[in-house]
C-alpha positions as CSV (number, residue, x, y, z in Angstrom):
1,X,-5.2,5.7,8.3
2,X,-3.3,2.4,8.4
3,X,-0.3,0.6,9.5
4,X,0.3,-1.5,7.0
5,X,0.3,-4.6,9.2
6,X,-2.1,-6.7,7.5
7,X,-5.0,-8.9,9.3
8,X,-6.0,-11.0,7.7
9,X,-6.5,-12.6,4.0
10,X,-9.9,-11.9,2.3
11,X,-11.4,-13.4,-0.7
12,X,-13.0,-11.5,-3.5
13,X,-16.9,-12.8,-4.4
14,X,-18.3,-10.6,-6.2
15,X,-16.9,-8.4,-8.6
16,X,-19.6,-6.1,-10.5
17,X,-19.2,-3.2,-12.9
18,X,-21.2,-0.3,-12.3
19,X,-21.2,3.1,-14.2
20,X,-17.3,2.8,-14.8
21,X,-16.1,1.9,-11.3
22,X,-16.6,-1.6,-9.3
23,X,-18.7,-3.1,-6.8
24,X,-16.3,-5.8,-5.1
25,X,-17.5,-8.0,-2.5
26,X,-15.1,-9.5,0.2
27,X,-15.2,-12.6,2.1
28,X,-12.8,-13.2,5.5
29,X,-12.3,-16.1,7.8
30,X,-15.0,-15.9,10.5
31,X,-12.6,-16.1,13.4
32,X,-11.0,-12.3,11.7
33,X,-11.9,-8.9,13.3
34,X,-13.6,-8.1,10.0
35,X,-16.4,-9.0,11.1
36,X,-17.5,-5.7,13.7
37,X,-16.8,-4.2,10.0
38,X,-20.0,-1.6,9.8
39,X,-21.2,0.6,6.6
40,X,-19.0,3.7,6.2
41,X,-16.0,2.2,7.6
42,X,-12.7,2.4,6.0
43,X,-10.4,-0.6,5.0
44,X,-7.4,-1.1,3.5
45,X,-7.7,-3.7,-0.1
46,X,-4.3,-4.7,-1.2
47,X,-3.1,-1.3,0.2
48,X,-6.5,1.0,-1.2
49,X,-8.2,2.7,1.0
50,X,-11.9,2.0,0.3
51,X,-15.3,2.6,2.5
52,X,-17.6,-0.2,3.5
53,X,-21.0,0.2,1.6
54,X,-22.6,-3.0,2.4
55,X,-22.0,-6.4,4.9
56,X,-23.1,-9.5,5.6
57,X,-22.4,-12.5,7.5
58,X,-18.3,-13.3,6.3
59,X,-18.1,-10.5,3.5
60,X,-18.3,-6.9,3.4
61,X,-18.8,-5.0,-0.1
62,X,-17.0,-1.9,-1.4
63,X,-17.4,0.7,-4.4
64,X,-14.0,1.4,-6.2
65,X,-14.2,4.5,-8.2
66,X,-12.7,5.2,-11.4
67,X,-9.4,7.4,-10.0
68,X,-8.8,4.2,-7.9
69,X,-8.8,1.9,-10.6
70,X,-6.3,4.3,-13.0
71,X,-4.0,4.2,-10.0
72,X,-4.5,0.6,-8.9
73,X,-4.3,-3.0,-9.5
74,X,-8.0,-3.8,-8.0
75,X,-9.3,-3.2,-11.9
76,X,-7.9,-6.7,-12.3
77,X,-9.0,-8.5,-9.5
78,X,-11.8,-11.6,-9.8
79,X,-13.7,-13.8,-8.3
80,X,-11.6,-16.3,-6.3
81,X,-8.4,-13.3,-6.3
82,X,-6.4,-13.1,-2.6
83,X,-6.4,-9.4,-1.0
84,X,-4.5,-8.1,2.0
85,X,-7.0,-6.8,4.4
86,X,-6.6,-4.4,7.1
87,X,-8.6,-2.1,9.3
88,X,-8.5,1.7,9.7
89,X,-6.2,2.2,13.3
90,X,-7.5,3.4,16.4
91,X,-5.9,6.2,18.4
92,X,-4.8,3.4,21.1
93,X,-3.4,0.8,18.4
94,X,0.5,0.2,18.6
95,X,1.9,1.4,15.4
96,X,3.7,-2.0,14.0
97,X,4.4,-0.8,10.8
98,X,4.4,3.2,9.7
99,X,1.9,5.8,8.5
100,X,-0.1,4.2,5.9
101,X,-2.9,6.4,4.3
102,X,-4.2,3.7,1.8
103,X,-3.8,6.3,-1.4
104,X,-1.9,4.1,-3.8
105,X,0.4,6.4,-5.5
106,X,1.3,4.2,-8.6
107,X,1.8,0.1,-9.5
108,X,4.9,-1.5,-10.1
109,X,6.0,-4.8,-11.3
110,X,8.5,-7.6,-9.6
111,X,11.2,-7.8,-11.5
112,X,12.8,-11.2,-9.2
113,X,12.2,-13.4,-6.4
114,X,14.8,-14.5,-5.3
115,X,15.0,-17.0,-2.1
116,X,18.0,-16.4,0.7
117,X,17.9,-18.7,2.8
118,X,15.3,-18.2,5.4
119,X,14.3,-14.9,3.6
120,X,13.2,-14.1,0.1
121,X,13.8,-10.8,-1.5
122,X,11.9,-9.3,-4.3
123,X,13.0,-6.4,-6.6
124,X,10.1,-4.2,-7.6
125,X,10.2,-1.7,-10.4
126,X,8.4,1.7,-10.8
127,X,7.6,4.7,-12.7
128,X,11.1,7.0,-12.2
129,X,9.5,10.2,-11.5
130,X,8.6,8.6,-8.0
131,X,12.5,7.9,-7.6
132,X,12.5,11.4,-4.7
133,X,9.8,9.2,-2.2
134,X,12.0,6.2,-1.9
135,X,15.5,6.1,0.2
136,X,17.1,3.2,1.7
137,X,16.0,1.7,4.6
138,X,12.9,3.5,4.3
139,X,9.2,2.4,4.7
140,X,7.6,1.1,1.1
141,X,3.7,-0.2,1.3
142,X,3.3,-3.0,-1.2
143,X,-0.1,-4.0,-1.8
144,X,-1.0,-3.0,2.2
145,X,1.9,-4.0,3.4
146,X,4.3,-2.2,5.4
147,X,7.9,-2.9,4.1
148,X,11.3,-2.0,4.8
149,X,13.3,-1.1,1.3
150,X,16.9,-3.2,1.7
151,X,18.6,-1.5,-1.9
152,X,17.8,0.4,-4.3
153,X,18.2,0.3,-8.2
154,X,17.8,2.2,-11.0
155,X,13.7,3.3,-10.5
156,X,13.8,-0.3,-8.4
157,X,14.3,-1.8,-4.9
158,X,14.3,-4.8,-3.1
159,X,12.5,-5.7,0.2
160,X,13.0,-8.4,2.4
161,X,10.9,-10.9,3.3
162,X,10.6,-13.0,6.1
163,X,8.7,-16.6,6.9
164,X,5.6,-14.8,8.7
165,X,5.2,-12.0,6.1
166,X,5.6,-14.6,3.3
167,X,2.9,-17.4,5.0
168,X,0.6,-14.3,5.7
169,X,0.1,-11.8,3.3
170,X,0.0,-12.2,-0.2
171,X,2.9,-12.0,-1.0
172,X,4.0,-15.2,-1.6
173,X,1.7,-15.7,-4.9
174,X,4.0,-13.1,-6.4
175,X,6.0,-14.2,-9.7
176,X,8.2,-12.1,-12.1
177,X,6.0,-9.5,-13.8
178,X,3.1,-9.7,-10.8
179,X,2.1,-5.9,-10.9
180,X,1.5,-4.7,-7.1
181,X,0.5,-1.2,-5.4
182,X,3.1,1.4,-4.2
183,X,2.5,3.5,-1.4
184,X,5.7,5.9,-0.4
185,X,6.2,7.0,3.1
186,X,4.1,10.4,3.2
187,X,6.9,11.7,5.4
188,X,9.0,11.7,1.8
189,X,6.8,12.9,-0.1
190,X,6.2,15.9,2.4
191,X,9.9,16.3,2.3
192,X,10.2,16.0,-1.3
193,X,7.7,18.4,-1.8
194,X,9.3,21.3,0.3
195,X,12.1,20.6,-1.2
196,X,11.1,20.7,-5.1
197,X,11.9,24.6,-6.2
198,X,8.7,25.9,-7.7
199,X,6.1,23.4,-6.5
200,X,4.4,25.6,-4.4
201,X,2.4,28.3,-5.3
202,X,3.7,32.1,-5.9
203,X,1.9,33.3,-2.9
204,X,3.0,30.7,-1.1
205,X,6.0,31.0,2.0
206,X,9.0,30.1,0.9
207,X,10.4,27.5,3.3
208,X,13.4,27.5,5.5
209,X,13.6,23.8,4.5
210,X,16.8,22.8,2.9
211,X,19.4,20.2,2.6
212,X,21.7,22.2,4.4
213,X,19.1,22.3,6.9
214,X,18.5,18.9,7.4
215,X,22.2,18.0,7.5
216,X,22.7,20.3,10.6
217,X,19.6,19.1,12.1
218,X,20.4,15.5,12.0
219,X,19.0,14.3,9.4
């Protein structure tokens, strides 16, 4: 599990195709935590979860399976590409960002950068049948990291950005049709799921989980 408060900013060495998935190899700055990394760890690339098969002195190596690449952007990644890094949390870590499991759920496209100011804010586009995971003001994980959406379109949003996001993650190589990963808040999709009639199966308890239910409770 993650936080979506990225590290640090690794560069990809190796990229080798094996059997229909990827080896990737991973190079960090020395002076990063990345490098107490040991084999069978988990860490977060551009917002996938992915174990640690291999390391070395500045670089750590990872196998990326084909349901990561159908779901993914890390099919298109090469020598020289810029990935968000981050490391699995510890019970004792402070929670910066929000519940980040590193299982991309699809990959959208920026539609616009646009700079305000001091900030910038990019509009992201997705696939419409994620549209129940996403609310205002929620938690969004774009390529690993943990966002707050500011408005939302039609099967779009916008985030905002601001200088210390932009000068560390990155983000700021993103153009108009840059394809990124989407993670949704689990706590949504949870939500969403109870609340879908019929996604559950027969045997299943039917839950006491309603709108009506979460408008008297607060929510």
């Amino acid at each position: 599990m993650f936080t979506g408060i990225v590290k640090g900013i690794g560069s990809v060495s190796g990229v080798n195709r094996r059997n229909g998935g990827l080896r990737l190899r991973v190079h960090y700055a020395e002076k990063d935590e990345f490098s107490a990394l040991a084999i069978d760890e988990s860490v977060s690339v551009n917002g996938a979860c992915q174990t640690v098969v291999a390391v070395g002195e500045g670089w750590f190596e990872v196998d990326t399976v084909e349901e990561t690449l159908a779901k993914t952007t890390l099919g298109s990644l090469r020598n020289g590409s810029a990935v968000n890094l981050e490391r699995a949390i510890r019970p004792i870590d402070r929670l910066g960002g929000h519940f980040v499991l590193g299982h991309v759920d699809c990959v959208g496209e920026v539609n616009d950068v646009r700079e305000l100011g001091t900030s910038r804010e990019i509009w992201i586009s997705y696939p419409g049948e994620f549209d129940p995971f996403i609310v205002s003001a929620g938690s969004i994980t774009i390529d690993g990291i943990s966002l707050t959406v500011a408005r939302l379109g039609e099967a779009s949003f916008a985030v905002a950005i601001i200088p210390f996001t932009f000068l560390h993650t990155t983000i700021n190589a993103l153009l108009s049709g840059s394809r990124v990963n989407l993670e949704f808040d689990i706590l949504g999709k949870y939500v969403a799921r109870q609340l879908s009639p019929g996604s559950g199966a027969s045997s299943a308890p039917v839950s006491r989980i309603s709108i009506e239910w979460l408008t008297q409770n607060g929510f």
